[in-house]
SEKEBA-17142 format. One record per atom (N, C-alpha, C): residue number from 1; x, y, z. Coordinates in steps of 0.1 Angstrom, whole numbers. Layout:
N
{r NUM,{X,Y,Z}},
...
***
This chain:
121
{r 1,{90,-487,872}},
{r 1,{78,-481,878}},
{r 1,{73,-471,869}},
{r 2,{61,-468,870}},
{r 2,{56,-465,862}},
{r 2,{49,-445,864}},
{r 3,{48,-434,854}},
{r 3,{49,-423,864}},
{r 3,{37,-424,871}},
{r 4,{35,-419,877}},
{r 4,{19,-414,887}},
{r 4,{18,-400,895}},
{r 5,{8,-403,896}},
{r 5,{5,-384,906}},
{r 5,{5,-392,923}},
{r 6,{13,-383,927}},
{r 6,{19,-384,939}},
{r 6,{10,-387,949}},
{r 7,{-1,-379,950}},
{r 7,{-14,-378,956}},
{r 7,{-26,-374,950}},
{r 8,{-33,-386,950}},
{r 8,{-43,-387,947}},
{r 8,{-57,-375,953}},
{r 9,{-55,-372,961}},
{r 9,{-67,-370,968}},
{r 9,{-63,-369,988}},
{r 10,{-67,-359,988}},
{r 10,{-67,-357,1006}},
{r 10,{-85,-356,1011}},
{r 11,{-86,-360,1025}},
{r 11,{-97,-358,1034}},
{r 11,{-94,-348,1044}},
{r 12,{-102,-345,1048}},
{r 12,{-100,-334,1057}},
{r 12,{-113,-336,1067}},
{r 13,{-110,-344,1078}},
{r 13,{-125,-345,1087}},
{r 13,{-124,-332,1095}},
{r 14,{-140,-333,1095}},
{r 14,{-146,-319,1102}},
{r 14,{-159,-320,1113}},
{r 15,{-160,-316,1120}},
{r 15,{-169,-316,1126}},
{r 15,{-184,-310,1124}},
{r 16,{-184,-302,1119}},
{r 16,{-194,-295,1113}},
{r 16,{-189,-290,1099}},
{r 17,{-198,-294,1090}},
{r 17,{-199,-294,1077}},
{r 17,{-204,-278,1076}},
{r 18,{-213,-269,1080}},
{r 18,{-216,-260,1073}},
{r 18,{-203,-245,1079}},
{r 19,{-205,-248,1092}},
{r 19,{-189,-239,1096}},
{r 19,{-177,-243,1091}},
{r 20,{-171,-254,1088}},
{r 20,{-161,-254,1080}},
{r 20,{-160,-253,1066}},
{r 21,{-169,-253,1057}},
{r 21,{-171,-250,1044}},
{r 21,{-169,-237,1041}},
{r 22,{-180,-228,1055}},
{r 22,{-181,-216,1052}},
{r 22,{-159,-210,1057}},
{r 23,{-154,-216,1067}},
{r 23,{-141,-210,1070}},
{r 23,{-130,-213,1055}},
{r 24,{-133,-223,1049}},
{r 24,{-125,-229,1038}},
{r 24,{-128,-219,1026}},
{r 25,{-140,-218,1025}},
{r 25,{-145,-206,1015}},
{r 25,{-143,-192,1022}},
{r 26,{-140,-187,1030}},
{r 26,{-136,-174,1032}},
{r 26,{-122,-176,1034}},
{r 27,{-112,-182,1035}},
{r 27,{-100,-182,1037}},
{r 27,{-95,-184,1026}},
{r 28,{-97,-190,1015}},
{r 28,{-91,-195,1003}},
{r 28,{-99,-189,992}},
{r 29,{-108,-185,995}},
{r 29,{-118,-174,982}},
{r 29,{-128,-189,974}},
{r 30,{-133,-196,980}},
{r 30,{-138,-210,973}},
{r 30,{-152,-206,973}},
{r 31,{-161,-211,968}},
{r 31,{-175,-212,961}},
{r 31,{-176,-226,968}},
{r 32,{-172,-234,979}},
{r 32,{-180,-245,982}},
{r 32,{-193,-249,981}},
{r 33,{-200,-254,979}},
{r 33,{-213,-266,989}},
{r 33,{-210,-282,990}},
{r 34,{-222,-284,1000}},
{r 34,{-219,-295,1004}},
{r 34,{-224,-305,995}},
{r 35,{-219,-320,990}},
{r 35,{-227,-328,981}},
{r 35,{-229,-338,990}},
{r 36,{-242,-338,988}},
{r 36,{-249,-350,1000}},
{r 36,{-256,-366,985}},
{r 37,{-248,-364,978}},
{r 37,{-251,-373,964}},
{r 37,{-241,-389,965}},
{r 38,{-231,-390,972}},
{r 38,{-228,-405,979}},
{r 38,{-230,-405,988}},
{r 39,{-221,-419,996}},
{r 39,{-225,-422,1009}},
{r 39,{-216,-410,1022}},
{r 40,{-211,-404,1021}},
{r 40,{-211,-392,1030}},
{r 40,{-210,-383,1024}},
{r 41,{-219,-369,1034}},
{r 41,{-214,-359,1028}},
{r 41,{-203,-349,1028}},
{r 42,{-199,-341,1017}},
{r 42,{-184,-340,1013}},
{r 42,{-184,-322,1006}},
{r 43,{-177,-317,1005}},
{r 43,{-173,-307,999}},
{r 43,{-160,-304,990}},
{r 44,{-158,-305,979}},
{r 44,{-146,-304,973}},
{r 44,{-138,-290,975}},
{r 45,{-126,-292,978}},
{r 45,{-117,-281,980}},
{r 45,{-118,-272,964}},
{r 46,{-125,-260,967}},
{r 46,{-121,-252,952}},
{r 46,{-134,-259,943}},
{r 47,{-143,-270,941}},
{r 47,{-149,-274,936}},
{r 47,{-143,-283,924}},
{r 48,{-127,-283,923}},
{r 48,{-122,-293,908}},
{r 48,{-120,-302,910}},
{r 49,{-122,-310,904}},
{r 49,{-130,-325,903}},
{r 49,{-117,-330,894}},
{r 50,{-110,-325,884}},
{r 50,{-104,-329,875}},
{r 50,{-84,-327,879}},
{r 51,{-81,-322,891}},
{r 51,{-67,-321,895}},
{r 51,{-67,-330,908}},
{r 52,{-57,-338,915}},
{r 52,{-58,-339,925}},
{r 52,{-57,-329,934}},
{r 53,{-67,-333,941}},
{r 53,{-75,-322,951}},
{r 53,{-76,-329,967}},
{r 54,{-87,-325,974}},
{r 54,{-89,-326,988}},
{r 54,{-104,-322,990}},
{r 55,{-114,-328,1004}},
{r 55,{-128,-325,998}},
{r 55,{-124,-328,1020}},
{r 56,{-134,-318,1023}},
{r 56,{-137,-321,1038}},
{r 56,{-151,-327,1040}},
{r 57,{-149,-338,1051}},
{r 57,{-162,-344,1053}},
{r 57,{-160,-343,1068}},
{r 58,{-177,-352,1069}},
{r 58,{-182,-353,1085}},
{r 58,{-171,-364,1091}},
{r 59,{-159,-363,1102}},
{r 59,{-154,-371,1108}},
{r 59,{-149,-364,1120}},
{r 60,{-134,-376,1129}},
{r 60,{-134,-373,1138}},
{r 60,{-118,-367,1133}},
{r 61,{-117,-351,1137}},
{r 61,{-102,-346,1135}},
{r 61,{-91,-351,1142}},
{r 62,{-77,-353,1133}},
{r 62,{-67,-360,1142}},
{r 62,{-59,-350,1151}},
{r 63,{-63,-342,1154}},
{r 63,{-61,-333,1163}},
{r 63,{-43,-333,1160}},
{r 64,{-30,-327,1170}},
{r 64,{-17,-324,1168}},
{r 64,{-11,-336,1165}},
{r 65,{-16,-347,1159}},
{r 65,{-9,-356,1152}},
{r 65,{-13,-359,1138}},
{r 66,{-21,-351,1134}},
{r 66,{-24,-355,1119}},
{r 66,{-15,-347,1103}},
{r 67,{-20,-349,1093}},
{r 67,{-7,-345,1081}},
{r 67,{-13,-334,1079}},
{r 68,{-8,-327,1069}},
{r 68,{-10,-310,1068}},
{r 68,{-9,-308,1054}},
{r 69,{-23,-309,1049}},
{r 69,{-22,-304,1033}},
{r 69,{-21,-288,1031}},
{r 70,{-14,-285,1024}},
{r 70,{-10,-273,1023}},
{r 70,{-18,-271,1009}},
{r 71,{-27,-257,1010}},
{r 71,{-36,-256,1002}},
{r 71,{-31,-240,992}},
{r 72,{-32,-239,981}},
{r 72,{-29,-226,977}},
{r 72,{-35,-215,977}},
{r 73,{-33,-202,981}},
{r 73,{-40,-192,979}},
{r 73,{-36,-181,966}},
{r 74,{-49,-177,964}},
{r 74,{-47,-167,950}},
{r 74,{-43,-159,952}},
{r 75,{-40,-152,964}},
{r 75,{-33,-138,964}},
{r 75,{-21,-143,973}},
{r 76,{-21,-128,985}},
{r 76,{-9,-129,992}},
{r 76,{-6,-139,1004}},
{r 77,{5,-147,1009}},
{r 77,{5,-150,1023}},
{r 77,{-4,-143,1034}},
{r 78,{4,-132,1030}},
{r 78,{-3,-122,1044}},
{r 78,{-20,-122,1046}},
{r 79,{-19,-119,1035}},
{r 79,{-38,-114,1032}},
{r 79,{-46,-129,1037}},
{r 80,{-38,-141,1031}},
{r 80,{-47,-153,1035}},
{r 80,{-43,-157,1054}},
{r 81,{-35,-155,1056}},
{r 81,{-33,-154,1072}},
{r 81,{-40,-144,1080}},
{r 82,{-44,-137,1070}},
{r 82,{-53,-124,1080}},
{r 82,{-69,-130,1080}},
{r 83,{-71,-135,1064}},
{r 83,{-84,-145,1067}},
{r 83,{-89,-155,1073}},
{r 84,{-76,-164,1074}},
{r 84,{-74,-176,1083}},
{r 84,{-83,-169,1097}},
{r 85,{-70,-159,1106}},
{r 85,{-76,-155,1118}},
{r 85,{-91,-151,1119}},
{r 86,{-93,-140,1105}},
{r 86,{-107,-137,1108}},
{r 86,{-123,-146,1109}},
{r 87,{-117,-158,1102}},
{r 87,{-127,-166,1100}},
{r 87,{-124,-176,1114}},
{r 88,{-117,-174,1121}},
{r 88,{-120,-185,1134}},
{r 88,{-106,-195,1134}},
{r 89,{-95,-193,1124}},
{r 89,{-84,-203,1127}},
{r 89,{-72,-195,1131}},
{r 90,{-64,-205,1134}},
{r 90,{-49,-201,1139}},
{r 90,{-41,-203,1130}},
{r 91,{-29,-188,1130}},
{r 91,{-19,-195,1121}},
{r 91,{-8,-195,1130}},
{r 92,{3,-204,1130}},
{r 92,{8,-208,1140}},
{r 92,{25,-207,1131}},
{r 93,{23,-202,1124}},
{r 93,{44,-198,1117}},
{r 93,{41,-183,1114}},
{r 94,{56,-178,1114}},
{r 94,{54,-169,1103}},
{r 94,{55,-172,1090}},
{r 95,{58,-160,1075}},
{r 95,{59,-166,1068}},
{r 95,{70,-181,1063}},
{r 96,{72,-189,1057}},
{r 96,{82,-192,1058}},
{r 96,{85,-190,1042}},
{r 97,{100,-195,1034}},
{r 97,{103,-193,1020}},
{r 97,{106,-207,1016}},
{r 98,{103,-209,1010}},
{r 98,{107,-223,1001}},
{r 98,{110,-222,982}},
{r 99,{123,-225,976}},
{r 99,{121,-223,966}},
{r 99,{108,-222,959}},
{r 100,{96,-231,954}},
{r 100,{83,-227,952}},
{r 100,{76,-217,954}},
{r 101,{83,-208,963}},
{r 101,{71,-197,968}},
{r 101,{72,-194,985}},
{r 102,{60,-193,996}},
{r 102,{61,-193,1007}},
{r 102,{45,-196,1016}},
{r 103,{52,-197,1026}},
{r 103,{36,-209,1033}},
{r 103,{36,-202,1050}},
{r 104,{30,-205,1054}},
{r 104,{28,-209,1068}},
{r 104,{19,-216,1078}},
{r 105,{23,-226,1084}},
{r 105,{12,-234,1088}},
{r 105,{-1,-228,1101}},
{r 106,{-14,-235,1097}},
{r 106,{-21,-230,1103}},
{r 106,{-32,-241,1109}},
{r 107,{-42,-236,1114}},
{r 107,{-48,-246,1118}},
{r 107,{-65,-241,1115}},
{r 108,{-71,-253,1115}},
{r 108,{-86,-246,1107}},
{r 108,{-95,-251,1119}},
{r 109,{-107,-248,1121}},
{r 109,{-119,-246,1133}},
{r 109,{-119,-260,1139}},
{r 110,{-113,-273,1136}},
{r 110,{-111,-284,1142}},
{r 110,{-96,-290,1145}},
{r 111,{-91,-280,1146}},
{r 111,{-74,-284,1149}},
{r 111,{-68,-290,1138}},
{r 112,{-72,-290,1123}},
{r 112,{-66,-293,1114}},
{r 112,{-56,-292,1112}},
{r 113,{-38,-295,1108}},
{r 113,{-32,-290,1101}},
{r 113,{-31,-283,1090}},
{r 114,{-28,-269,1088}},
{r 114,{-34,-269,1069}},
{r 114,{-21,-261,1066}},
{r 115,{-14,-260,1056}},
{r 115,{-3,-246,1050}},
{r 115,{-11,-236,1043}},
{r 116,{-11,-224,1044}},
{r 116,{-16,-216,1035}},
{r 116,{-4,-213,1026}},
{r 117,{-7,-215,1014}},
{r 117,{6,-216,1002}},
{r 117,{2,-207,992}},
{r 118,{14,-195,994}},
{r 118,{16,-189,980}},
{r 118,{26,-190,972}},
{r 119,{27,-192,959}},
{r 119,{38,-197,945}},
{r 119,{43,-183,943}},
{r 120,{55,-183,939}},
{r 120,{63,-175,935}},
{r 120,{58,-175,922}},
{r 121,{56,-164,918}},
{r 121,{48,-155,906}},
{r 121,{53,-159,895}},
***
């Protein structure tokens, strides 16, 4: 078998495209807009095009049964859990530790699953 990247690419449905752009970009520190240039419109997570990534579009959310892309933040756990709440989401752990660093799961303005992930320095 041959190597590959694990994950290609995540979706993230949303209900509203301009409120969750604007929650993803204040929680995560991102420069989003929306690209209305295919057949749906779409926002890439972070804007990079060249890593596997994740882009939220217009759908229906899988509410407490869906997967949970854990996204990274530039600074601290804490500080992105305090954004999370201020911008309209839940965070629903505390921190947790994982050799890589530490996360906690949260939820974003459509009951998304999401981890907020910081790396060990």
């Amino acid at each position: 078998m041959s190597e590959r990247a694990i994950m290609v690419w995540g979706e993230i449905p949303v209900t509203d495209m301009d409120k969750s752009v604007a929650f993803y970009n204040a929680v995560f520190g991102y420069a989003m807009q929306i690209d209305n240039s295919g057949p749906n419109p779409m926002a890439v997570l972070g804007g990079a095009m060249n890593t596997a990534g994740a882009h939220l579009y217009p759908g229906k959310p899988s509410g407490e049964s869906g997967n949970t892309i854990h996204i990274g933040l530039e600074d601290s756990l804490e500080a992105g859990m305090d954004r999370c709440w201020k911008a309209g989401g839940q965070v629903l752990s505390p921190p947790i530790q994982i050799p890589a660093g530490r996360f906690a799961y949260a939820k974003d303005l459509d009951g998304n699953s999401i981890g907020l992930f910081e790396a060990v320095a």
